[in-house]
C-alpha positions, -999 to +999 in steps of 0.1 A: -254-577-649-262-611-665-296-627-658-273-664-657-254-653-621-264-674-592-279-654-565-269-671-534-233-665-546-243-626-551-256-623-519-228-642-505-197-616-518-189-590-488-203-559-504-239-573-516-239-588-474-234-551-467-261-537-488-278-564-508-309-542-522-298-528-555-293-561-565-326-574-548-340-546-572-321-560-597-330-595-593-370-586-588-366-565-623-349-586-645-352-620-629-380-626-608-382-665-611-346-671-603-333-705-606-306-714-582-275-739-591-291-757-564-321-762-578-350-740-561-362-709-568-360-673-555-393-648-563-388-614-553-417-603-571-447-599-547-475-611-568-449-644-579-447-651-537-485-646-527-491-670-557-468-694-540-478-689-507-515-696-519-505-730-541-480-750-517-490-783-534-484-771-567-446-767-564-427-800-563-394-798-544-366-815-559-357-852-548-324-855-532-305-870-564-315-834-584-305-816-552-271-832-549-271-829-592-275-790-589-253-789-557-220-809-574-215-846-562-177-834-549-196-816-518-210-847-504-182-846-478-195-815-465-216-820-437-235-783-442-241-792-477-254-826-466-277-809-444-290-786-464-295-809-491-317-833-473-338-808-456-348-796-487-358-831-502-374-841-470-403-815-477-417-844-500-414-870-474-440-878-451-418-874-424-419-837-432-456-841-430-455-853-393-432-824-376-452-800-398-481-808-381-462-805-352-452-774-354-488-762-365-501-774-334-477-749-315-489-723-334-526-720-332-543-682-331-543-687-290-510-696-285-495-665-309-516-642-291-497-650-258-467-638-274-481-606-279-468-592-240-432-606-251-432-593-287-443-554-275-412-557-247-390-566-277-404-537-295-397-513-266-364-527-262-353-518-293-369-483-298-353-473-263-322-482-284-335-466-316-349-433-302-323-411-288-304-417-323-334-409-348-338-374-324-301-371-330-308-371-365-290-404-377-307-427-406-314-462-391-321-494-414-353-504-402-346-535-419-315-541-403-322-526-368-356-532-363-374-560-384-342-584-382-337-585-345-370-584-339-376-620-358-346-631-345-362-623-313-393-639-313-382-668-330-355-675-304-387-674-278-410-696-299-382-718-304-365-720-269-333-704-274-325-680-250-316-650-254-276-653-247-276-671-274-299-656-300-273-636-323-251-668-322-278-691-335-287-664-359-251-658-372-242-695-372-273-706-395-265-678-419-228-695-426-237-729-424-263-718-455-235-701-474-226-742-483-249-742-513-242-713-530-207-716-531-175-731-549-152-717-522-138-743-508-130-722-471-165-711-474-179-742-475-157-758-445-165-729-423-199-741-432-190-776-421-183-757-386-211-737-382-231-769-393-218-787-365-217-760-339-258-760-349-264-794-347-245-801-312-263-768-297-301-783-308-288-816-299-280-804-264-317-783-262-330-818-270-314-833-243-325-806-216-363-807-230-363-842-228-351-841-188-374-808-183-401-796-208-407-764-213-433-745-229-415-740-262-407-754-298-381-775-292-402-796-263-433-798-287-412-815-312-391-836-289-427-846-278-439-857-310-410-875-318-411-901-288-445-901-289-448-924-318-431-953-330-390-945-339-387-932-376-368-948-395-361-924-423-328-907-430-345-874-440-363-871-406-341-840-386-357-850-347-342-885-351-311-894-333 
């Protein structure tokens, strides 16, 4: 396998979606630092991410002119693309900045331990699940079937999305980020949709919190948004 493949259109074929880890292994033994089309970077090896993790301000994310370089100017009609691409160069933006903090503010050591009750009946939901077919003697994906749900889980209860609609906001987020690593052009349209199926769902969240806050994500954000003077900036994702 060459070392010059893009990765997000690897992990985008059918039978890498399937069972993407050989080339994971792949990627973390012969490419480590991968350099996307689109211009970022995927570690998979451990010590290459906790160095990362450790140095945020040492990393410069691209502006939006090399994102839209690396991500072909013929896909500025795609709204996914469009989305993708700005959220990416907002990270430099002050903007950023200001619903970062946000967020960190939701997220204090006291307000994670309260999720603790929710997180253990999310645990025992899915073992119930999980038991009677590990006695049975079946191999389980502990990836797939536990750690996967399990985020999706407590990020849909952190966030505010309930849990109807937690595998749809989970499935729809994965196509709409299919957009960048693709020269499909079907792929990228059904992007488009899931782009705009996204947007209109967060948009009507927005709407709700705004009428009756809750004690969730969305309502901390919508709060910090009309609580100071209206951004102007096109990168900013709570304006509008």
């Amino acid at each position: 396998m060459s070392a010059t493949i893009d990765a997000l259109d690897e992990l985008a074929k059918p039978e890498r979606r399937q069972d993407p880890y050989p080339f994971l292994h792949w990627l973390r033994e012969h490419d480590p630092v991968h350099r996307t089309r689109c211009g970022f970077y995927l570690l998979s090896n451990y010590d290459d991410v906790a160095y990362a993790l450790q140095r945020p301000d040492a990393f410069a994310v691209p502006d939006e002119d090399a994102m839209w370089r690396e991500a072909g100017s013929g896909k500025r009609s795609h709204p996914a693309v469009k989305k993708l691409v700005t959220a990416f160069a907002a990270k430099n933006h002050p903007c950023y900045a200001r619903l970062r903090a946000a967020i960190a503010r939701d997220m204090t050591p006291a307000r994670v331990l309260r999720l603790r009750p929710r997180i253990l009946e999310h645990l025992g939901n899915i073992f119930d699940d999980l038991g009677p077919r590990l006695v049975a003697g079946e191999t389980v994906d502990l990836h797939a079937e536990v750690s996967v749900p399990l985020t999706q889980y407590v990020f849909a209860d952190r966030v505010g999305v309930p849990d109807v609609d937690r595998a749809w906001i989970a499935d729809t987020i994965t196509l709409m980020t299919r957009a960048l690593g693709t020269a499909d052009e079907e792929v990228a349209l059904e992007a488009d949709r899931a782009s705009n199926a996204v947007e209109d769902y967060f948009r009507e969240r927005v709407s709700e919190r705004r009428s009756a806050p809750r004690d969730d994500l969305i309502t901390r954000l919508v709060e910090a948004h009309d609580g100071e003077d209206e951004c102007s900036s096109r990168f900013c994702g709570s304006c509008g």
